[in-house]
N, C-alpha and C positions, 0 to 999 in steps of 0.2 A: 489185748485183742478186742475187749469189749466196742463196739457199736463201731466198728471199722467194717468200712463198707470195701465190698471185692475182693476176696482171697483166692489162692488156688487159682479156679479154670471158670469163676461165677464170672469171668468179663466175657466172655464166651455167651451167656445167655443170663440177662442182670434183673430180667423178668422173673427169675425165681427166686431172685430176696435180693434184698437193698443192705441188710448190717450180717455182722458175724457176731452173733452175742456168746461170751468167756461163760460156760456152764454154771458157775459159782453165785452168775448173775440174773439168769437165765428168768425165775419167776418175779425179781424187782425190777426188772425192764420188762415182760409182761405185762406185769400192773401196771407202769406209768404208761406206758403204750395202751392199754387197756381206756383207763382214766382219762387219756389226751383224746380217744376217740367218741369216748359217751360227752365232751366239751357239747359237740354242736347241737346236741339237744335228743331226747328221747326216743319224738317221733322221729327225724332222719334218720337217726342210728337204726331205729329199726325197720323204717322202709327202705333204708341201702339194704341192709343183712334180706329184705325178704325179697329185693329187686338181685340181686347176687349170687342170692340160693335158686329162685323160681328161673331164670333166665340160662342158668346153663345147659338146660334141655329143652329150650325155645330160640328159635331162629331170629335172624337180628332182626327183623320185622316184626314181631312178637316183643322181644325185650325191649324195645325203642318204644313201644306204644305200654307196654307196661312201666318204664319207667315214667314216662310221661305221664302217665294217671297218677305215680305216686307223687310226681313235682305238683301236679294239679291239685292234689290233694292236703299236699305242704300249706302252701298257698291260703288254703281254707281257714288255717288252724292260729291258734292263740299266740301259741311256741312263734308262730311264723312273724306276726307282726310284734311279740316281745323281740324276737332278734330282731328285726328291721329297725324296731326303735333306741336297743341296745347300739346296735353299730351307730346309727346317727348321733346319738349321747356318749361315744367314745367311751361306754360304759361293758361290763361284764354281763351276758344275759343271764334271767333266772327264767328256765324256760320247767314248763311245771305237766307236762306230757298232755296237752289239754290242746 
């Protein structure tokens, strides 16, 4: 059953989770899930999690301009143009939360 996506009545509403993880498995799918999502670098990871948390009791005119400050803020940073340069080198980025 591990990482099978749709059981039961989830096709009904597929917004409330994408896999069915087998219990046994449960915290080493965590972790790699975990690890797959800290990939795209420090800072994004934690301006997604603070655009995410901060926006669910802000009206979508509010969350649009706050996310927007955070991509504007991306932009600014080191991480930003190590990954830019990373993809164009068809290389792995080493982004250093800077």
């Amino acid at each position: 059953m591990e990482d099978t996506p749709h059981t039961r009545d989830c096709h009904k509403d597929p917004a409330l989770h994408n896999v069915v993880i087998d219990r046994k498995r449960l915290m080493e799918t965590a972790e790699r899930w975990a690890q797959r999502l800290a990939e795209p670098g420090p800072l994004a990871v934690r301006a997604a999690k603070e655009v995410m948390l901060k926006t669910m009791s802000m009206t979508l005119e509010e969350s649009l301009k706050l996310e927007w400050e955070k991509i504007m803020y991306l932009y600014t940073t080191a991480d930003w143009e190590e990954g830019r340069e990373a993809f164009i080198s068809r290389r792995k980025a080493n982004f250093q939360a800077k």
